[in-house]
Every structure is written in C-alpha cells, then in structure tokens.
Biopython code that builds the backbone (N, CA, C, O; Angstrom):
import numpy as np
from Bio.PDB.StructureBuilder import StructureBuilder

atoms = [
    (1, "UNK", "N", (0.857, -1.159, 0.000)),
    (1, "UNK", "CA", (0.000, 0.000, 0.000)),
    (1, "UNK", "C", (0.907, 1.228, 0.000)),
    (1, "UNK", "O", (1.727, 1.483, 0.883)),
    (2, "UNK", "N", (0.725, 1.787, -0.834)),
    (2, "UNK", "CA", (1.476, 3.367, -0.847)),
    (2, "UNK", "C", (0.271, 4.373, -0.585)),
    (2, "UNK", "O", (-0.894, 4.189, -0.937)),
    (3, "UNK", "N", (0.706, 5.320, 0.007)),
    (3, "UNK", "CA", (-0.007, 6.630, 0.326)),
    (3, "UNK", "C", (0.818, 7.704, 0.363)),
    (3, "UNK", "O", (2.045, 7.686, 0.460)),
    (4, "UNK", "N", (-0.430, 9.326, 0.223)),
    (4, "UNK", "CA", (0.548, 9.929, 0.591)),
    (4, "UNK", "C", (-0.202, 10.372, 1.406)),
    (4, "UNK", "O", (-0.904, 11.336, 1.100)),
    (5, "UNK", "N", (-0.267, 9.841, 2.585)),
    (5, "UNK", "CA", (-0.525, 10.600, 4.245)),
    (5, "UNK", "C", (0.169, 9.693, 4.915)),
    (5, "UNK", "O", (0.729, 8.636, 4.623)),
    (6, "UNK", "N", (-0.024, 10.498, 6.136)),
    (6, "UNK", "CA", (0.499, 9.847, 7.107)),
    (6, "UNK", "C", (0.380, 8.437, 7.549)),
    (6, "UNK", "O", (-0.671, 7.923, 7.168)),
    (7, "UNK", "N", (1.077, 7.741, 8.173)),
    (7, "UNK", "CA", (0.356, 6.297, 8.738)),
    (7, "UNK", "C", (-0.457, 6.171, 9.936)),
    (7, "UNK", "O", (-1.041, 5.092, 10.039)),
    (8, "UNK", "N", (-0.661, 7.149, 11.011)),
    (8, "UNK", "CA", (-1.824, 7.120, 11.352)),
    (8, "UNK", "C", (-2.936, 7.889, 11.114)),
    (8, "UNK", "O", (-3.139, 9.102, 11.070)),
    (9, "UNK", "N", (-3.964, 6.384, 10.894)),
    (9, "UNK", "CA", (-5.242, 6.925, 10.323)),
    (9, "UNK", "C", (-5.866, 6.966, 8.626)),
    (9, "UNK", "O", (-6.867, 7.453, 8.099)),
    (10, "UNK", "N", (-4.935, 6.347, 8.243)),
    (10, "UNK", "CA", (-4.455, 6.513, 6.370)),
    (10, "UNK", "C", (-4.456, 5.024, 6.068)),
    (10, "UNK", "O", (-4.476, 4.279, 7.047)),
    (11, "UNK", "N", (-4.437, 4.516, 4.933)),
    (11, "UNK", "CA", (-5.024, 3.344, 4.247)),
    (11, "UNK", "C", (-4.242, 2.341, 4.782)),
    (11, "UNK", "O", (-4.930, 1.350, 5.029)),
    (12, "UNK", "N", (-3.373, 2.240, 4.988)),
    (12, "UNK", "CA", (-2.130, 1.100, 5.544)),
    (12, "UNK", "C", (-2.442, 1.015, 7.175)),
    (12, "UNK", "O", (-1.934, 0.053, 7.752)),
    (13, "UNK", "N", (-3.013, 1.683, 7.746)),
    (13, "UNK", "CA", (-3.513, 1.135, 9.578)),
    (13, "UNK", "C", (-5.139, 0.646, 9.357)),
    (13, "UNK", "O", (-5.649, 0.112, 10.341)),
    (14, "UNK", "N", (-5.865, 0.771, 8.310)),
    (14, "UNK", "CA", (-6.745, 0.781, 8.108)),
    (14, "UNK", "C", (-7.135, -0.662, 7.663)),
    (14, "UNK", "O", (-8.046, -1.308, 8.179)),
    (15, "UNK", "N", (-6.266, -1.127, 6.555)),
    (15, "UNK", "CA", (-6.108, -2.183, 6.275)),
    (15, "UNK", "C", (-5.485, -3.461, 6.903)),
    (15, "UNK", "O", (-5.894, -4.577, 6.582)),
    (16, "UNK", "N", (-4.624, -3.300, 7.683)),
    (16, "UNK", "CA", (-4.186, -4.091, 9.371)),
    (16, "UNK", "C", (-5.064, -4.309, 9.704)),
    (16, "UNK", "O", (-5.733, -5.323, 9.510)),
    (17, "UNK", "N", (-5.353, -3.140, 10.469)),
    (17, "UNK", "CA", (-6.985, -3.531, 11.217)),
    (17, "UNK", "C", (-8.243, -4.586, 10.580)),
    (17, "UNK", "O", (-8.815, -5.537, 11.114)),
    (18, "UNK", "N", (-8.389, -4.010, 9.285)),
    (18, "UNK", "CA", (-9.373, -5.024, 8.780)),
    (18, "UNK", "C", (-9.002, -6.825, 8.681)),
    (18, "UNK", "O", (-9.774, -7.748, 8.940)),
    (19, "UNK", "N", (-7.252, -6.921, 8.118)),
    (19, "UNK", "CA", (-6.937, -7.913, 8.918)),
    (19, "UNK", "C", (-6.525, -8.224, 9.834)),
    (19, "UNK", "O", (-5.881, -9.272, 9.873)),
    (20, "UNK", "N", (-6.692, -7.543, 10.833)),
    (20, "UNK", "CA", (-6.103, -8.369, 12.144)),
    (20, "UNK", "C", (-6.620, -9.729, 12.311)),
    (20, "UNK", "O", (-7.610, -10.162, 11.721)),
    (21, "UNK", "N", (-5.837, -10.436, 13.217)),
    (21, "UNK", "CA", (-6.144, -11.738, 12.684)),
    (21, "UNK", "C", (-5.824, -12.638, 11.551)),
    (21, "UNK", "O", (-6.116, -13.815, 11.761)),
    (22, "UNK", "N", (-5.256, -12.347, 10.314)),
    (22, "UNK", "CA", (-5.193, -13.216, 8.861)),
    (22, "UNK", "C", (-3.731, -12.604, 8.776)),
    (22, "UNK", "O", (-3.172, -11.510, 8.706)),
    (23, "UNK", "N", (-3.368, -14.326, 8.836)),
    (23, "UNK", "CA", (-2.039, -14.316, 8.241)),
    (23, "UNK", "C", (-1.342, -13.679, 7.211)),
    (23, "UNK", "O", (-0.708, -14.554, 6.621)),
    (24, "UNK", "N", (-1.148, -12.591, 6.707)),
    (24, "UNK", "CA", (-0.449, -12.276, 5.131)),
    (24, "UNK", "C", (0.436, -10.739, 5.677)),
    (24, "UNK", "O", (0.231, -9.997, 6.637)),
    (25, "UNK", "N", (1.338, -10.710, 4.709)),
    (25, "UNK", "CA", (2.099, -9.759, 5.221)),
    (25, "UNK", "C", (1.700, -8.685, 4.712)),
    (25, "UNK", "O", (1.226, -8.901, 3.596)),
    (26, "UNK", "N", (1.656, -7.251, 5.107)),
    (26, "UNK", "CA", (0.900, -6.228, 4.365)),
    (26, "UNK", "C", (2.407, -5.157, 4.659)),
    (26, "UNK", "O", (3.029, -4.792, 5.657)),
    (27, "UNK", "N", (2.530, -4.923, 3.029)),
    (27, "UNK", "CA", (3.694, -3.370, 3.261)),
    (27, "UNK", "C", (3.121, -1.976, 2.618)),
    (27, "UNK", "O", (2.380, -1.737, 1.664)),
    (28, "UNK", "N", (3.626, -1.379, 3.328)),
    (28, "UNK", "CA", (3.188, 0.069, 2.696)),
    (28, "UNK", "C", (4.325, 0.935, 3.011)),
    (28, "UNK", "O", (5.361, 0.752, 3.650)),
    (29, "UNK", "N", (3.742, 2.112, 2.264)),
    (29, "UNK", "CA", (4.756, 3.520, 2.479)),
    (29, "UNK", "C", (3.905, 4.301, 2.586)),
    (29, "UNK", "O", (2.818, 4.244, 2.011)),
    (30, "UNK", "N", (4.201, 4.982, 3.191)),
    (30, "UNK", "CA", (3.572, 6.629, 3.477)),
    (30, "UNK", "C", (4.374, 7.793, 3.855)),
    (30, "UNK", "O", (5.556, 7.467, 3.740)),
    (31, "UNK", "N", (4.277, 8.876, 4.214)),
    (31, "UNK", "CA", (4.426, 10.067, 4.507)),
    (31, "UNK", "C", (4.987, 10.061, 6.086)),
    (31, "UNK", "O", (4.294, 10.142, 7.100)),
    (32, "UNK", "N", (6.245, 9.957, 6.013)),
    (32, "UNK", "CA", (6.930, 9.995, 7.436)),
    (32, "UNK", "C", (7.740, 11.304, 7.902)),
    (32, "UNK", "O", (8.054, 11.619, 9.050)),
    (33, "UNK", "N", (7.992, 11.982, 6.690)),
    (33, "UNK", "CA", (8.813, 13.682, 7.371)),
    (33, "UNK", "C", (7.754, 14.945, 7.604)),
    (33, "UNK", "O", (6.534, 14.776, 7.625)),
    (34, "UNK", "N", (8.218, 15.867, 7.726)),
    (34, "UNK", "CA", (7.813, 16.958, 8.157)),
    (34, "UNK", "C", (7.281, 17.526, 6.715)),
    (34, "UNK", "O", (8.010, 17.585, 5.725)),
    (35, "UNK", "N", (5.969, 17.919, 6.733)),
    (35, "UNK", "CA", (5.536, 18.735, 5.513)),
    (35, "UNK", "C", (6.322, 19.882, 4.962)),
    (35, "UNK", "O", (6.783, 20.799, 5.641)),
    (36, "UNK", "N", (6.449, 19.722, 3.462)),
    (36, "UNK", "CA", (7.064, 20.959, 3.063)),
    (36, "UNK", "C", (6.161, 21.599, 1.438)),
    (36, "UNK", "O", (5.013, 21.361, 1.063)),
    (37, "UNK", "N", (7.005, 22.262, 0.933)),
    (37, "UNK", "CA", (5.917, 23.036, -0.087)),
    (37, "UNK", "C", (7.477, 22.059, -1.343)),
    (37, "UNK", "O", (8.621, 21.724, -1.033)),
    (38, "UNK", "N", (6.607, 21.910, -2.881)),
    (38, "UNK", "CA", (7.804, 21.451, -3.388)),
    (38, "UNK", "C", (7.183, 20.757, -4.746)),
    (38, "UNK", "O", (6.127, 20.126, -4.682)),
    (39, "UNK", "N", (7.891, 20.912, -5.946)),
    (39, "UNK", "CA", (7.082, 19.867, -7.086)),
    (39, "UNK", "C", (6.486, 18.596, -6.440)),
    (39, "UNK", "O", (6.829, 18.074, -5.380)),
    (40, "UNK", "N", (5.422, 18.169, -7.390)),
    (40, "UNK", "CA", (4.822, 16.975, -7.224)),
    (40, "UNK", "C", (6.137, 15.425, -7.032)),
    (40, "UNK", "O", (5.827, 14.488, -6.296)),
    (41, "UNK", "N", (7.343, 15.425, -7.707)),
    (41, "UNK", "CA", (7.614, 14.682, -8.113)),
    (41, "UNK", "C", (9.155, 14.783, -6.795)),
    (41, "UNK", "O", (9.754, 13.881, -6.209)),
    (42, "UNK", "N", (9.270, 15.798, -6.776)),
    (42, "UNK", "CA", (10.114, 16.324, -5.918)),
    (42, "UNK", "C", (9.762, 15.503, -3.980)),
    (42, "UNK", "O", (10.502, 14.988, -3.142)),
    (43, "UNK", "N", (8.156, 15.825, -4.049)),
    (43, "UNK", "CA", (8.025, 15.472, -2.801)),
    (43, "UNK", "C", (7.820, 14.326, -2.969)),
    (43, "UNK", "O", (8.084, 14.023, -1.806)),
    (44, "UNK", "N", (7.502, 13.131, -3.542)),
    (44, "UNK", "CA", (6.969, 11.985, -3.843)),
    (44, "UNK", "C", (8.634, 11.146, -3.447)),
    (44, "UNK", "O", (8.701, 10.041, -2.909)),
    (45, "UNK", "N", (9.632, 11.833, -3.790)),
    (45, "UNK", "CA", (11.141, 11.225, -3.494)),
    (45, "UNK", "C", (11.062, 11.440, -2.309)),
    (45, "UNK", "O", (10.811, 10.525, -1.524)),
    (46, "UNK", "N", (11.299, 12.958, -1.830)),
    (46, "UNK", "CA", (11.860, 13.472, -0.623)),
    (46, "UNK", "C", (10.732, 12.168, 0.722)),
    (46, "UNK", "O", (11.208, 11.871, 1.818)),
    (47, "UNK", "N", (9.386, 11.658, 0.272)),
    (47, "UNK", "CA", (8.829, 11.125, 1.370)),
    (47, "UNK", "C", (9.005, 10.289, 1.471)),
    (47, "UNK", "O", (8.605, 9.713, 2.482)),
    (48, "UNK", "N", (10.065, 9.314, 0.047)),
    (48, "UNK", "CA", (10.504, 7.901, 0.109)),
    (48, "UNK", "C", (9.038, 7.316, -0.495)),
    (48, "UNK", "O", (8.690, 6.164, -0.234)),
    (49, "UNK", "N", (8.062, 8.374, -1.474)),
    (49, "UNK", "CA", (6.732, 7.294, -1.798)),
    (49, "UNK", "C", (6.695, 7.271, -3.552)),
    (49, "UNK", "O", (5.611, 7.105, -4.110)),
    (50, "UNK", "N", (7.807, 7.428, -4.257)),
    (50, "UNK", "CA", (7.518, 8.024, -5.791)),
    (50, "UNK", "C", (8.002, 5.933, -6.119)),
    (50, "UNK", "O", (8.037, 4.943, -5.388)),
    (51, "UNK", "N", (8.298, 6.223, -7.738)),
    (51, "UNK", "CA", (8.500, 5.018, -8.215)),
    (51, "UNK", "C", (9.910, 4.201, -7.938)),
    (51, "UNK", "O", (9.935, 3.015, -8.268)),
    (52, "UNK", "N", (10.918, 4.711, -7.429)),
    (52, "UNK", "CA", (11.972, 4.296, -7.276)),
    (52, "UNK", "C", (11.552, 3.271, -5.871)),
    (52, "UNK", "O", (11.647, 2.043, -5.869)),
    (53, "UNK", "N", (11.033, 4.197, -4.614)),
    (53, "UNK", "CA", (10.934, 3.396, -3.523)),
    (53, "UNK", "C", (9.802, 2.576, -3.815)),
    (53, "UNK", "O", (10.132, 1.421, -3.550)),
    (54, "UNK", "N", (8.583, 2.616, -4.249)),
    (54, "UNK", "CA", (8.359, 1.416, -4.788)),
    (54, "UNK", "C", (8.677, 0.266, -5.613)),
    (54, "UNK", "O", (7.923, -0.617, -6.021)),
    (55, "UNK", "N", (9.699, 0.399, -5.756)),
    (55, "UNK", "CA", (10.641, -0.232, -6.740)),
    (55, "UNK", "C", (11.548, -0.833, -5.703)),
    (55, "UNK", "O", (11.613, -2.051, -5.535)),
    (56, "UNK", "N", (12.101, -0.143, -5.154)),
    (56, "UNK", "CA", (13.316, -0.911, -3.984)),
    (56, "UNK", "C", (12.277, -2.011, -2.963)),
    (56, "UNK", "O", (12.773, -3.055, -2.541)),
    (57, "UNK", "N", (10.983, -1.684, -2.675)),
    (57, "UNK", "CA", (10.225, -2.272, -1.812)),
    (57, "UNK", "C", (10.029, -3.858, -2.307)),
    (57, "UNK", "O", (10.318, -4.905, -1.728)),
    (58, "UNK", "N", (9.498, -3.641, -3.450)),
    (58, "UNK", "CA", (9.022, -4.706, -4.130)),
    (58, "UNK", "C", (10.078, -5.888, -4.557)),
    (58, "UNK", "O", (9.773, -7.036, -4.880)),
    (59, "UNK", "N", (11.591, -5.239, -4.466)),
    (59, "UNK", "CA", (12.851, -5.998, -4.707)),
    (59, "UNK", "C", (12.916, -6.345, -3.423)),
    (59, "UNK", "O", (13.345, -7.491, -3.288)),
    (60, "UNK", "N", (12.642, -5.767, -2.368)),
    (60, "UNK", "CA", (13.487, -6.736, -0.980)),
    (60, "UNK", "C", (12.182, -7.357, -0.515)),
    (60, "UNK", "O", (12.223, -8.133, 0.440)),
    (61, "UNK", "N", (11.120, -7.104, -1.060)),
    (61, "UNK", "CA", (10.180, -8.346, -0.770)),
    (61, "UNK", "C", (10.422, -9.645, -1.541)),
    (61, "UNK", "O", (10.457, -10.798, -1.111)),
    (62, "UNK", "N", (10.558, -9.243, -2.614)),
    (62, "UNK", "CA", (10.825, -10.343, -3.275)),
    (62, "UNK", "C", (12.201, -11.345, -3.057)),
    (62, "UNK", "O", (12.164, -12.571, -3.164)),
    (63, "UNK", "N", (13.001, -10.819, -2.839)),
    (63, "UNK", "CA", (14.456, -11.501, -2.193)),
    (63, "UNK", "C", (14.263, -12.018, -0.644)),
    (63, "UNK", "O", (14.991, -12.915, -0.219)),
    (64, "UNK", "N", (13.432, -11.526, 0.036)),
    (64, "UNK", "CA", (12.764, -12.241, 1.084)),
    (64, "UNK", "C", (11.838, -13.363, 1.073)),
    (64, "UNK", "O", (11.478, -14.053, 2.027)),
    (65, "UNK", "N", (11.485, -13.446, -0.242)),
    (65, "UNK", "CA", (10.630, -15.184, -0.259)),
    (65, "UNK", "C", (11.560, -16.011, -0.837)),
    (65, "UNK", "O", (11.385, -17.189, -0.526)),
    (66, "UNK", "N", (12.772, -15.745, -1.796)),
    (66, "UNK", "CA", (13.310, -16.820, -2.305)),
    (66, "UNK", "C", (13.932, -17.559, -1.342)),
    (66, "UNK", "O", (14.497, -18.611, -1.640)),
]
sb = StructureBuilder()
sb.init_structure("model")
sb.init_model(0)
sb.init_chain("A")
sb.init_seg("    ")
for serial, (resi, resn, name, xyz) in enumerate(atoms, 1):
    if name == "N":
        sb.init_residue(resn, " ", resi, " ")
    sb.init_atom(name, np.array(xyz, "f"), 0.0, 1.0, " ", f" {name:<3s}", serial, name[0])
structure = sb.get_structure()
C-alpha cells in the first residue's frame, strides 16, 4: 500500500486492522517527514513514496521469499 498521508489513520492502519487476525504480510509507504511546499515529483522522493521506492520495496520483498 502506498499513500501519501500519514500512517496514522491513512489506508495502511486501516487495512491491518481489517486484517487483524489473517495471516499475510501487508507493506506500505507513506508520509513519514515533516511537511514541506515542493514539485509533485520532488516530494513523492523526498517522502521515500515516488516510483523508485516502490521499486526498492518490491525488490526486498521479493528476495525475502526466495
């Protein structure tokens, strides 16, 4: 799950909750620094949520099941 809000209260605690209980691993990213003003593409890096870190995510998940 990627977002861009925060993690509490935002789609990734939301979705835990609905599984609590059921085995499966759930990852997300969200919005962990301090708000700033800044291109679209600019802040999407700076929050660790654009295509690269979804990209690094999806590689160390995947090297974690082999």
């Amino acid at each position: 799950i990627v977002e861009d809000h925060g993690l509490a209260g935002g789609m990734i605690e939301a979705v835990r909750s609905g599984l609590e209980g059921v085995e499966c691993p759930i990852y997300g990213l969200s919005v962990d620094e301090m708000p700033r003003s800044g291109k679209p593409d600019e802040l999407l890096e700076f929050e660790g949520i654009n295509a690269a870190a979804i990209k690094d995510l999806i590689l160390s998940i995947s090297e974690l099941e082999e």
